[in-house]
One Martini backbone bead per residue (centre of mass of N, CA, C, O) as a GRO file, in nm:
protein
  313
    1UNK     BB    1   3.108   2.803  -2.640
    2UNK     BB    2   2.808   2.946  -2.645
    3UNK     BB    3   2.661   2.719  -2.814
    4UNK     BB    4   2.706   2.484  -2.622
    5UNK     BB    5   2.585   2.572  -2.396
    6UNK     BB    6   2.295   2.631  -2.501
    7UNK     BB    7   2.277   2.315  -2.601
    8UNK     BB    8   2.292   2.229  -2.287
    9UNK     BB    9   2.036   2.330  -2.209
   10UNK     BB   10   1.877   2.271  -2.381
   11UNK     BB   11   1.885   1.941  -2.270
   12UNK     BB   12   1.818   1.998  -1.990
   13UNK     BB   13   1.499   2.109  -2.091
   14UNK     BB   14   1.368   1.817  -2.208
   15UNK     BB   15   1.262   1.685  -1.955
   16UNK     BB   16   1.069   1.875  -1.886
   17UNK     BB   17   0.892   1.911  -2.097
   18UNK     BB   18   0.821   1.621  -2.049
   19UNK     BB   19   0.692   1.611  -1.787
   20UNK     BB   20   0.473   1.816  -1.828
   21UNK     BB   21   0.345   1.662  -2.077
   22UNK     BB   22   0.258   1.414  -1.916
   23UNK     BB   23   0.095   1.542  -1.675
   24UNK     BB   24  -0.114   1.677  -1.882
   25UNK     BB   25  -0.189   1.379  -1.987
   26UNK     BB   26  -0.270   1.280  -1.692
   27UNK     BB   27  -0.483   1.469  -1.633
   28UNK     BB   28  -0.662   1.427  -1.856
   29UNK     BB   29  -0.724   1.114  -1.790
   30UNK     BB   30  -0.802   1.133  -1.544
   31UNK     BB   31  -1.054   1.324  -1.574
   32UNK     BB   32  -1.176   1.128  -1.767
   33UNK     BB   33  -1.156   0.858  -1.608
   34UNK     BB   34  -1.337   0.995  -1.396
   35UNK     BB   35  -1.574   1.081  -1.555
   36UNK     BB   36  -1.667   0.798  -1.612
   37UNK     BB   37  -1.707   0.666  -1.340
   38UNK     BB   38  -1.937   0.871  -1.275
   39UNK     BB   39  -2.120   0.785  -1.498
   40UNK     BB   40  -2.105   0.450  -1.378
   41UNK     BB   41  -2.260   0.529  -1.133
   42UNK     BB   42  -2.522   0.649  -1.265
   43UNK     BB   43  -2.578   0.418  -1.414
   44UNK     BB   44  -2.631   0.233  -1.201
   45UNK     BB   45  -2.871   0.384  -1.019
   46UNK     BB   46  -3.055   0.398  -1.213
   47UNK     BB   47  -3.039   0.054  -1.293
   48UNK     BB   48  -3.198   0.034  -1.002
   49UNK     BB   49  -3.437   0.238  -1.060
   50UNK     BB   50  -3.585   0.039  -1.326
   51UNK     BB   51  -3.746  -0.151  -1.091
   52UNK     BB   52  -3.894   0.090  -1.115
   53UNK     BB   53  -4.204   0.148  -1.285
   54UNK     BB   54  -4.188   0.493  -1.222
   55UNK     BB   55  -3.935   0.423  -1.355
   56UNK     BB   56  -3.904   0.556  -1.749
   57UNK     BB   57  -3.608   0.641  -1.778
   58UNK     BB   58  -3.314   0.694  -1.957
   59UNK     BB   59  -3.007   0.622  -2.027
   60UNK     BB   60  -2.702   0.843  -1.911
   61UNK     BB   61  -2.485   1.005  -2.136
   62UNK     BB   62  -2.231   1.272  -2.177
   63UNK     BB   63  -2.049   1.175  -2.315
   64UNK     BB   64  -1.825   1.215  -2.606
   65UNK     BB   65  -1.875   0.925  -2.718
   66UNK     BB   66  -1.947   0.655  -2.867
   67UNK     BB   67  -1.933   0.399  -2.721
   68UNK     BB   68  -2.094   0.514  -2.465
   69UNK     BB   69  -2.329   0.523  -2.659
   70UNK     BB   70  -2.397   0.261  -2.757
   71UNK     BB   71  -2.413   0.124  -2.471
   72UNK     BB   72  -2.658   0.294  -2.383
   73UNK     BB   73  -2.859   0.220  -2.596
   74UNK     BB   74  -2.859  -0.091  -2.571
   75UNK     BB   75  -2.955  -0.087  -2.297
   76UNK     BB   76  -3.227   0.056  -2.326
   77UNK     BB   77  -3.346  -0.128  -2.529
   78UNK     BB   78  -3.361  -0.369  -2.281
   79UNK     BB   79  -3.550  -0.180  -2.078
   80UNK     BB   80  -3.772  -0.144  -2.269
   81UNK     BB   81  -3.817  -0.492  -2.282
   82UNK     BB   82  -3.841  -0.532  -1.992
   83UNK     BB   83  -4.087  -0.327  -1.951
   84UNK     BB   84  -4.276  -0.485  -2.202
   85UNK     BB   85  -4.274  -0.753  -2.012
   86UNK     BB   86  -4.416  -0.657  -1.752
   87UNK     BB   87  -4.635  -0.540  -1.810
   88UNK     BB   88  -4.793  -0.802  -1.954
   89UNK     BB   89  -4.784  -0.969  -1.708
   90UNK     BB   90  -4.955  -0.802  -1.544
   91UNK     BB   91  -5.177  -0.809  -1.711
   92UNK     BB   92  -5.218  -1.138  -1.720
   93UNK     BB   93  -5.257  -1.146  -1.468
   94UNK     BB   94  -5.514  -0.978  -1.353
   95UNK     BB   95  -5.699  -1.147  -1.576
   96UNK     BB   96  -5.664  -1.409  -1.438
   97UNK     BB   97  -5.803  -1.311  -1.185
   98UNK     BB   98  -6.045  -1.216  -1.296
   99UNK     BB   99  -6.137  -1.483  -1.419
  100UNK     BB  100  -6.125  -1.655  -1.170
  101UNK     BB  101  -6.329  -1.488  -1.017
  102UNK     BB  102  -6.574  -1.500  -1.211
  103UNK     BB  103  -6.555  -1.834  -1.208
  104UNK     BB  104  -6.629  -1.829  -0.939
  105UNK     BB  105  -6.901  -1.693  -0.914
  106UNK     BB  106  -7.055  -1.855  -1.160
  107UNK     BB  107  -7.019  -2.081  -0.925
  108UNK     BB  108  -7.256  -2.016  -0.723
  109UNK     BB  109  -7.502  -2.026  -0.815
  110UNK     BB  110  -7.534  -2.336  -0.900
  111UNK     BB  111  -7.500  -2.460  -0.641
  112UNK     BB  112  -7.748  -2.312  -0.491
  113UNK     BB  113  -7.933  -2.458  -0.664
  114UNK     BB  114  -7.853  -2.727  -0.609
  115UNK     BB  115  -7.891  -2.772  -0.308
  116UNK     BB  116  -8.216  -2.637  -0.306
  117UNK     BB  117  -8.320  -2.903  -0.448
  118UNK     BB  118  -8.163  -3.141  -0.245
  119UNK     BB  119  -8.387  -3.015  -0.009
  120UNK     BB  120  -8.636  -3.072  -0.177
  121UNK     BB  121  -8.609  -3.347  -0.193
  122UNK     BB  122  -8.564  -3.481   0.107
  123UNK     BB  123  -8.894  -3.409   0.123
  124UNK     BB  124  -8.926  -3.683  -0.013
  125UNK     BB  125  -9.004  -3.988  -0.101
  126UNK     BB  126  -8.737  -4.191   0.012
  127UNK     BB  127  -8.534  -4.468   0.014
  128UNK     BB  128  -8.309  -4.525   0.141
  129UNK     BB  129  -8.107  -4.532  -0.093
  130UNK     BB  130  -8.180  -4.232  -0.177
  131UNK     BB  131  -8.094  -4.124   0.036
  132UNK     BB  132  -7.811  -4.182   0.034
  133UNK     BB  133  -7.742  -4.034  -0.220
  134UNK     BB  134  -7.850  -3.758  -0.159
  135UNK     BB  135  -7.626  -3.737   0.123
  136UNK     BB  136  -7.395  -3.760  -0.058
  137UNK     BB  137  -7.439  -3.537  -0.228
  138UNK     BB  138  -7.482  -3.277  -0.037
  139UNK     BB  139  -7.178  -3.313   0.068
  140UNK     BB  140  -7.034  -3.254  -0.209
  141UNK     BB  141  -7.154  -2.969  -0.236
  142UNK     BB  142  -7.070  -2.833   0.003
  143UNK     BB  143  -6.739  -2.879  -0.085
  144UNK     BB  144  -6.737  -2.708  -0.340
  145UNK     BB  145  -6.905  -2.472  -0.199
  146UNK     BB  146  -6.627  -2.423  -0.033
  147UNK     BB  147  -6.392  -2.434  -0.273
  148UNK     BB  148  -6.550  -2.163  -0.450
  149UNK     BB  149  -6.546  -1.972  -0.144
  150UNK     BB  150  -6.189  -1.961  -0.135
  151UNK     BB  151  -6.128  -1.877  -0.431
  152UNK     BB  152  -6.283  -1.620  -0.412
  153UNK     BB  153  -6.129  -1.487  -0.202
  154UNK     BB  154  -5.843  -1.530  -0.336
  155UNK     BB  155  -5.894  -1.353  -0.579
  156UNK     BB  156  -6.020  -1.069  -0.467
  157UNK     BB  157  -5.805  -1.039  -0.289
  158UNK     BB  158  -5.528  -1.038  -0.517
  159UNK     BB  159  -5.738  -0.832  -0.680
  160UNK     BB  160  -5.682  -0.626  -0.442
  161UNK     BB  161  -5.493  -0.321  -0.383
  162UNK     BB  162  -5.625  -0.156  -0.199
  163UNK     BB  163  -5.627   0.037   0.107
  164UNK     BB  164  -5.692  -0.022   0.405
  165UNK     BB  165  -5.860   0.011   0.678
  166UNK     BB  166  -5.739   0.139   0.995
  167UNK     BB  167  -5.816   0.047   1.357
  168UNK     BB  168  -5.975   0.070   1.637
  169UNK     BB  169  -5.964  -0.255   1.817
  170UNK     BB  170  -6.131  -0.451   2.050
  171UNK     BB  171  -6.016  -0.764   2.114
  172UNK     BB  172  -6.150  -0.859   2.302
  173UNK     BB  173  -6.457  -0.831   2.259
  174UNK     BB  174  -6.419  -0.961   1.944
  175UNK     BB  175  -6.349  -1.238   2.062
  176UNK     BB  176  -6.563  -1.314   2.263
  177UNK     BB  177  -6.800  -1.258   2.037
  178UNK     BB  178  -6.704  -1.452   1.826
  179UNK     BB  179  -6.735  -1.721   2.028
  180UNK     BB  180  -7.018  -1.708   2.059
  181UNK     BB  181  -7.087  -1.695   1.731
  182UNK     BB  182  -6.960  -2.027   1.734
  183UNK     BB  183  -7.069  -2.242   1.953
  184UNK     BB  184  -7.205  -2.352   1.838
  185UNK     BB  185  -7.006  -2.523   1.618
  186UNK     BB  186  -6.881  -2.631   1.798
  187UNK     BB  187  -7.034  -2.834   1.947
  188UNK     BB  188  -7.107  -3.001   1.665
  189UNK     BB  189  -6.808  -3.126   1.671
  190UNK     BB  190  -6.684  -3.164   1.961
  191UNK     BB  191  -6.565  -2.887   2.122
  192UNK     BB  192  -6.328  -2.791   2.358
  193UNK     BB  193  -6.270  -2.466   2.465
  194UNK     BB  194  -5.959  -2.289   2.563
  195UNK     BB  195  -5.956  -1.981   2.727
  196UNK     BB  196  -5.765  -1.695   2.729
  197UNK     BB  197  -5.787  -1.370   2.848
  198UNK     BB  198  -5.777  -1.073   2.935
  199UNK     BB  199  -5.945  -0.814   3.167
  200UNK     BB  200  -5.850  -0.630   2.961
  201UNK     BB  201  -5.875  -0.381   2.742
  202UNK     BB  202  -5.766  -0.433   2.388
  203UNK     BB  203  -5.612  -0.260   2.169
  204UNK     BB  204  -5.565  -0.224   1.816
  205UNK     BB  205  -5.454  -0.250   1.478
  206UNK     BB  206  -5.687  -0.277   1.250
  207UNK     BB  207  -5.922  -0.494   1.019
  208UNK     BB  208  -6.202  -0.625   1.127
  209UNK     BB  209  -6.310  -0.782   0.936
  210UNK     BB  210  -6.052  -0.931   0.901
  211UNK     BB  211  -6.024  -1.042   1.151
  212UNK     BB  212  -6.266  -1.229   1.134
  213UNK     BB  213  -6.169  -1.401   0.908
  214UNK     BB  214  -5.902  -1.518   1.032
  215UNK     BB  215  -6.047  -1.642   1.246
  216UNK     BB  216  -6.240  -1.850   1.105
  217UNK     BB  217  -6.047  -1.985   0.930
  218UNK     BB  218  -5.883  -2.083   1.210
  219UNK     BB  219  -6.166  -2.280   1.279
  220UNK     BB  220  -6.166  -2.411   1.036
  221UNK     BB  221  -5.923  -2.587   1.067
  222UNK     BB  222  -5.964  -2.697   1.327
  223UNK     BB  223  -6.238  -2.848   1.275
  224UNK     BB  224  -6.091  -3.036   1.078
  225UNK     BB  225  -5.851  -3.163   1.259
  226UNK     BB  226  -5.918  -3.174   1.541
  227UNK     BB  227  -5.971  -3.328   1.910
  228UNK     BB  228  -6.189  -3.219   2.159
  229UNK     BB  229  -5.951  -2.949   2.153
  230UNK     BB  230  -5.866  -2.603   2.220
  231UNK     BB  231  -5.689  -2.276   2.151
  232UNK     BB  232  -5.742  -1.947   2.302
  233UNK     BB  233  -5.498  -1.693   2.286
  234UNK     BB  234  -5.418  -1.338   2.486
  235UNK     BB  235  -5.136  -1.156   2.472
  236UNK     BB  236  -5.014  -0.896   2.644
  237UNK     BB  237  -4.823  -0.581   2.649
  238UNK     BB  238  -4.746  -0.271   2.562
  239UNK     BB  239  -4.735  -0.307   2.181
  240UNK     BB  240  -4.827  -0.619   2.204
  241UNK     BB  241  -5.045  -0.857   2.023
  242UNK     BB  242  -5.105  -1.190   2.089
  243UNK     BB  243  -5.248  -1.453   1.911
  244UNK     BB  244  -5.382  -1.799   1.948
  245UNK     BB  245  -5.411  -2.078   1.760
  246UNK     BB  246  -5.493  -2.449   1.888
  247UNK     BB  247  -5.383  -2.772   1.806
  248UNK     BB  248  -5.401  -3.078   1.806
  249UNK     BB  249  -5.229  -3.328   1.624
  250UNK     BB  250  -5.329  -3.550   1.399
  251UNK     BB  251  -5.305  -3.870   1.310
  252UNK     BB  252  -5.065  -3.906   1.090
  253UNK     BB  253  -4.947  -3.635   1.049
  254UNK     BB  254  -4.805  -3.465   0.767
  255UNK     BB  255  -4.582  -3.136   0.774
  256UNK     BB  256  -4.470  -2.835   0.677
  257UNK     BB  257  -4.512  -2.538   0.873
  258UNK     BB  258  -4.327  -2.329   0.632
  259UNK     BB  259  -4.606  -2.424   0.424
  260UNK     BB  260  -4.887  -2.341   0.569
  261UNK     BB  261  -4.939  -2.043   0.368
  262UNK     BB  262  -4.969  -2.185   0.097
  263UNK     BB  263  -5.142  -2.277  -0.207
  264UNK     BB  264  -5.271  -2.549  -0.136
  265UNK     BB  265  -5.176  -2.663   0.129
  266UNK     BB  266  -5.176  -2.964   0.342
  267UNK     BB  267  -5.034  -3.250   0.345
  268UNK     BB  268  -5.049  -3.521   0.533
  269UNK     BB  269  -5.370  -3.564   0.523
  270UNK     BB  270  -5.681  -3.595   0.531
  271UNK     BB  271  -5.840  -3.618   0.180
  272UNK     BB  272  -6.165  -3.579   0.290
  273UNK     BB  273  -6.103  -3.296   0.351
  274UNK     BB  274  -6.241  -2.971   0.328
  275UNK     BB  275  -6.100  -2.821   0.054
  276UNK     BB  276  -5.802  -2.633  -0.072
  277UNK     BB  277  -5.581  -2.536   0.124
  278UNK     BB  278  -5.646  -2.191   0.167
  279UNK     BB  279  -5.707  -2.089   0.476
  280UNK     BB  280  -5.433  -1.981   0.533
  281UNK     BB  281  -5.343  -1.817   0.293
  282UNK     BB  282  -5.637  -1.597   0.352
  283UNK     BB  283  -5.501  -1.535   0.629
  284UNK     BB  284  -5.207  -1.401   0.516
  285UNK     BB  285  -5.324  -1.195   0.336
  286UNK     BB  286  -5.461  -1.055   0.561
  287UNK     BB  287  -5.225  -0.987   0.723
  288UNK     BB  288  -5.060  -0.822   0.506
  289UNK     BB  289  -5.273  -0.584   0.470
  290UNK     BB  290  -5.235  -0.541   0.818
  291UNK     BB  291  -4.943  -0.570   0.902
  292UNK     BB  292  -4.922  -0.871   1.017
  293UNK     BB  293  -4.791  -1.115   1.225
  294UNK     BB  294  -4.736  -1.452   1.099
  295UNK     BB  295  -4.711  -1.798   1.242
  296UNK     BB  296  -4.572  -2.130   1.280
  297UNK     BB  297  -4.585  -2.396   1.515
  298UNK     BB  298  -4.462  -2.673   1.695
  299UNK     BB  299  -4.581  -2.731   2.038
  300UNK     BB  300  -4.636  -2.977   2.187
  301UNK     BB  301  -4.803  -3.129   1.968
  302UNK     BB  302  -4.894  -2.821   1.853
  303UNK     BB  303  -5.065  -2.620   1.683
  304UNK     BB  304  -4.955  -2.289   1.662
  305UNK     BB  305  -5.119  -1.981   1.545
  306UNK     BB  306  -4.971  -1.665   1.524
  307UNK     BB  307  -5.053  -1.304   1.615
  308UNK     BB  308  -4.924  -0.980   1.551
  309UNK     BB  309  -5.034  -0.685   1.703
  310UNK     BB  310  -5.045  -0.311   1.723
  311UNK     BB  311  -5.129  -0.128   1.946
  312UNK     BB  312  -5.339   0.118   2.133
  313UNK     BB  313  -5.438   0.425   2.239
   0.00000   0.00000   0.00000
């Protein structure tokens, strides 16, 4: 009778041994699997980290895995030549840049030797009809070497990483002095400009010189387009200010104006019109530089391209 009750005993005590070996080895899969887990998600957060050229550092896996130690190889192995891929493409940008740059430079050089060759035949005896070929060379000379001035400056910006130097910038003053300094240039085109400016000093936060070629570029667009007259808006606020530079649209022009600012952009306007298409480009370059925002938008048929700049005390 103490056999059987014995028996009875072991018997009711193997439920509890299996329950107990169950959950001990649920707590290991779970740890195990928990360990997994947190390891897969550092994981992801490195990868997220090596899309930045600073991490060049390889994926680890801590766990003795055979598995997770080749996937995380593998991984590796992949990281290494998408970084070895991506370094060559920068490399072979900055040199397209560096020969373009380079291509547009030595391409300035003749073009001015032929301009002052052009001028000096155009005082020579020459008949009406040479007149007419000569001054039509100068024409298209001209045209070149505007085409070769944007080339070079885009190209210039663009491979051009140093950060800019910002500073406190009279706007009131500085676009006044603009203006004045291209009186001539507008009136030879025919063209009547419509000013409006705060009465008091606004200080901004830029790069003057980036800021005077910005302005530059967009007169030189609007004298491409305009007819008759053109605007140039000043409005501050406590911390922002708007300069905006409008003119009507020309007829029959068409184009899409949230592509206004890609490169060699024009749109269907006149095609006699001179220039790459680069000048609102070279101007969105310089406003990136200088943390600047530029939009451009349709208004009351009006093209008007404004920009926004952060005020200074």
């Amino acid at each position: 009778m103490g056999d059987w009750i014995s028996f009875e005993g072991g018997c009711v005590m193997i439920p509890w041994i299996i329950s107990i070996l169950l959950i001990f080895c649920c707590s290991i899969l779970g740890a195990y699997i928990y360990r997994i887990k947190r390891q897969l998600k550092k994981a992801k957060k490195e990868l997220a980290e090596t899309r930045s050229l600073e991490n060049n550092s390889p994926l680890r896996i801590d766990l003795v895995d055979n598995d997770l130690t080749d996937f995380a190889a593998e991984i590796n192995r992949n990281l290494e030549y998408q970084k070895q891929l991506k370094y060559e493409s920068e490399k072979m940008s900055e040199t397209l840049k560096q020969s373009i740059s380079d291509i547009a430079h030595d391409m300035r050089t003749p073009l001015t030797v032929i301009k002052g060759n052009l001028q000096m035949a155009s005082n020579t005896c020459l008949s009406e009809e040479q007149r007419a070929y000569l001054q039509n060379c100068e024409k298209q000379t001209d045209t070149l070497k505007l085409m070769v001035d944007e080339f070079f400056e885009m190209s210039v910006l663009e491979s051009d990483s140093k950060k800019v130097e910002i500073t406190k910038v009279n706007a009131t003053n500085l676009l006044m002095q603009f203006i004045v300094e291209h009186e001539a240039v507008i009136r030879q085109n025919h063209l009547t400009p419509d000013i409006h400016l705060p009465e008091k000093t606004v200080l901004v936060l830029a790069n003057e010189q980036y800021l005077i070629r910005m302005w530059s570029n967009l007169l030189q667009n609007i004298i491409k387009y305009a007819s008759d007259t053109f605007e140039i808006l000043m409005e501050c606020s406590f911390d922002r200010c708007h300069i905006c530079f409008s003119n009507p649209l020309p007829e029959q022009s068409s184009f899409e104006v949230e592509n206004l600012f890609e490169r060699t952009y024009r749109g269907n306007t006149d095609a006699s019109k001179k220039g790459m298409g680069l000048g609102l480009y070279i101007v969105k370059l310089l406003a990136d530089k200088q943390d600047i925002s530029i939009n451009a938008e349709i208004k009351d048929d009006k093209l008007v391209i404004s920009m926004e700049l952060q005020t200074a005390f």
